[in-house]
N, C-alpha and C positions, 0 to 999 in steps of 0.2 A: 695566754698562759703557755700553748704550747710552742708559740715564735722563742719565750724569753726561753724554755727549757730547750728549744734543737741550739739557740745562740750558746747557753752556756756547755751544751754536750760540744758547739767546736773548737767553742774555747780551750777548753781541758783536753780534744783530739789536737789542736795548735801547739799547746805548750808541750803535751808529749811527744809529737812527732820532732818539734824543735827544738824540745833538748833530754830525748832519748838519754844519750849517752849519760846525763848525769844523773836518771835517775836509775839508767844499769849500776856506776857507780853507787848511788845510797844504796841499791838492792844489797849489793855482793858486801858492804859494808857492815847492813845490818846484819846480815847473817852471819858475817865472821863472828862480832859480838855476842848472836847467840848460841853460837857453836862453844867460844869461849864461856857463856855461862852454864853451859851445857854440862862441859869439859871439868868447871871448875865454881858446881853449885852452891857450895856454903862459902867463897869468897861472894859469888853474886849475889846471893840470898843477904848477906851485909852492907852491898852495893843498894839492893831494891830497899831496904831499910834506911840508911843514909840520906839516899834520894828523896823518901817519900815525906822522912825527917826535916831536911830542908824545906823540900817543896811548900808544905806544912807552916813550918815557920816563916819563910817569907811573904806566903799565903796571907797567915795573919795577919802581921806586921802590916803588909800594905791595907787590910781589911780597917784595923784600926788608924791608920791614917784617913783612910776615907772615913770611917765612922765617924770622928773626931771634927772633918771638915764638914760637915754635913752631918753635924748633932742635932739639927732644930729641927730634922725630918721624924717624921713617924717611925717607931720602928728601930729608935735606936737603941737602947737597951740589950733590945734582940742582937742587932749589930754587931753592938759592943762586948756581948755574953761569946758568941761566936767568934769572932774574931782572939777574944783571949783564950778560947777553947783550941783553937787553930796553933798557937804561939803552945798553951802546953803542949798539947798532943805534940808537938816539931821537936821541942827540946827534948820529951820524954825518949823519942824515938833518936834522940841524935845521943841523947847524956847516957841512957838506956838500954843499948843498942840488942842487947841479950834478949832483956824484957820485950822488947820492941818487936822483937822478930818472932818471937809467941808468941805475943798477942796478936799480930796481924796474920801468923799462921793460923791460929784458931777461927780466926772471922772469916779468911778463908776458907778454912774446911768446913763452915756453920754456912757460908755460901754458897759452898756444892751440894751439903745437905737439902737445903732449901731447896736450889737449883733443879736439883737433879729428882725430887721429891713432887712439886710442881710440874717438870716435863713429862713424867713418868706419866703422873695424873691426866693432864694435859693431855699427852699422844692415847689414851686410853678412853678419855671421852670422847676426842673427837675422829678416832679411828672412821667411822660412818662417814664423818662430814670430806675428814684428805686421807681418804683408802692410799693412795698411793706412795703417800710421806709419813704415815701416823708412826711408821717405826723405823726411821730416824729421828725423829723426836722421841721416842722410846729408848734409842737407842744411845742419843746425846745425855737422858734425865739418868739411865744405867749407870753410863761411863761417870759422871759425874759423881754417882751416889759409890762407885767404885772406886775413886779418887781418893771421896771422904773416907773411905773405909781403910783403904791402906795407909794415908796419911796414922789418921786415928790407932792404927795397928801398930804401927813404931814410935807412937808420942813417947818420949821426947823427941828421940833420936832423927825425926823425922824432919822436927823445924831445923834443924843445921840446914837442908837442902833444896825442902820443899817450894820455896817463895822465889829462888837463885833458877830450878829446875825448869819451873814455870813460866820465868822470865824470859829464859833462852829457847824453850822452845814458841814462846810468842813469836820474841824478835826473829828465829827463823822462819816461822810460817809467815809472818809479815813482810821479811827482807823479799821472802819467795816471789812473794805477791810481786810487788815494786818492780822484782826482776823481769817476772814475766810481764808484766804490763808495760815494762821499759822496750822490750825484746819486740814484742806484738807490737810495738811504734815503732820501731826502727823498720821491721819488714815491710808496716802501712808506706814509711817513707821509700825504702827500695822498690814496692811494687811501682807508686806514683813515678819514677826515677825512671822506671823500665816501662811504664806506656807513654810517658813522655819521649824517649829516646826514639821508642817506636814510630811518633808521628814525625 
């Protein structure tokens, strides 16, 4: 077990080191996009609606093709219920778009509720067991429960932006990431570069 886990930790230090540069580029990429939806939330908040719209529907679509090819299986009905649940839900959210973007703002804020409700708990029981972490998990279940709250505090006016908001600052904190882990290969390749030279 742990031969096949050190083989695949060099594989993934191989690929980074060997092609650095283009995952600096996806870094710096993605973050421009979410600086853009940052910039410009309720066109994004339309965009993550759209997206999720299609997704949805061709989600479906392909579900129902396989359902269909493989009707004599158990379980197809189930399938088949699903799969046309997937096709409305797409259209609703593409035909819909308004509607679309409240409802999945709602499910949203009812998932930070949740969330943030749960961690709360969570970091409070087990305060004794991780003294040392129990509040940031307190501090994550807070933040979220404060999310919901101000969402909930400008309903409506809130779903114009809130889903667009979110989006962009994903796609930054994740471009971030890519970047720096792009950067941290490039210097692993420099160091190897410079004790090679040496010898």
């Amino acid at each position: 077990m742990s031969v096949n886990l050190f083989e695949s930790q060099r594989t993934i230090a191989n690929a980074l080191t060997a092609h650095w540069r283009l995952y600096v580029f996806e870094g710096v990429v993605i973050v421009v996009l979410g600086v853009l939806a940052i910039a410009y939330p309720v066109f994004a908040t339309l965009a993550v609606d759209l997206y999720l719209g299609w997704l949805f529907f061709f989600s479906g679509v392909l579900a129902l093709v396989a359902t269909f090819a493989v009707r004599h299986v158990p379980g197809f009905w189930w399938a088949l219920v699903t799969a046309l649940l997937a096709i409305v839900v797409g259209l609703a959210l593409l035909l819909r778009p308004a509607a679309g973007i409240m409802s999945l703002t709602a499910v949203l804020t009812a998932f930070f509720i949740v969330e943030g409700a749960f961690q709360a708990a969570a970091a409070l029981s087990y305060r004794e067991a991780i003294p040392h972490s129990w509040g940031w998990l307190l501090a994550s279940g807070i933040a979220d429960l404060v999310l919901a709250a101000i969402i909930i505090s400008g309903w409506p006016g809130t779903v114009d932006w809130t889903l667009g908001l979110l989006a962009g600052v994903s796609l930054v904190t994740s471009g971030w990431a890519i970047l720096m882990v792009a950067l941290s290969a490039r210097s692993l390749v420099q160091s190897v570069k410079d004790s090679v030279g040496r010898c």
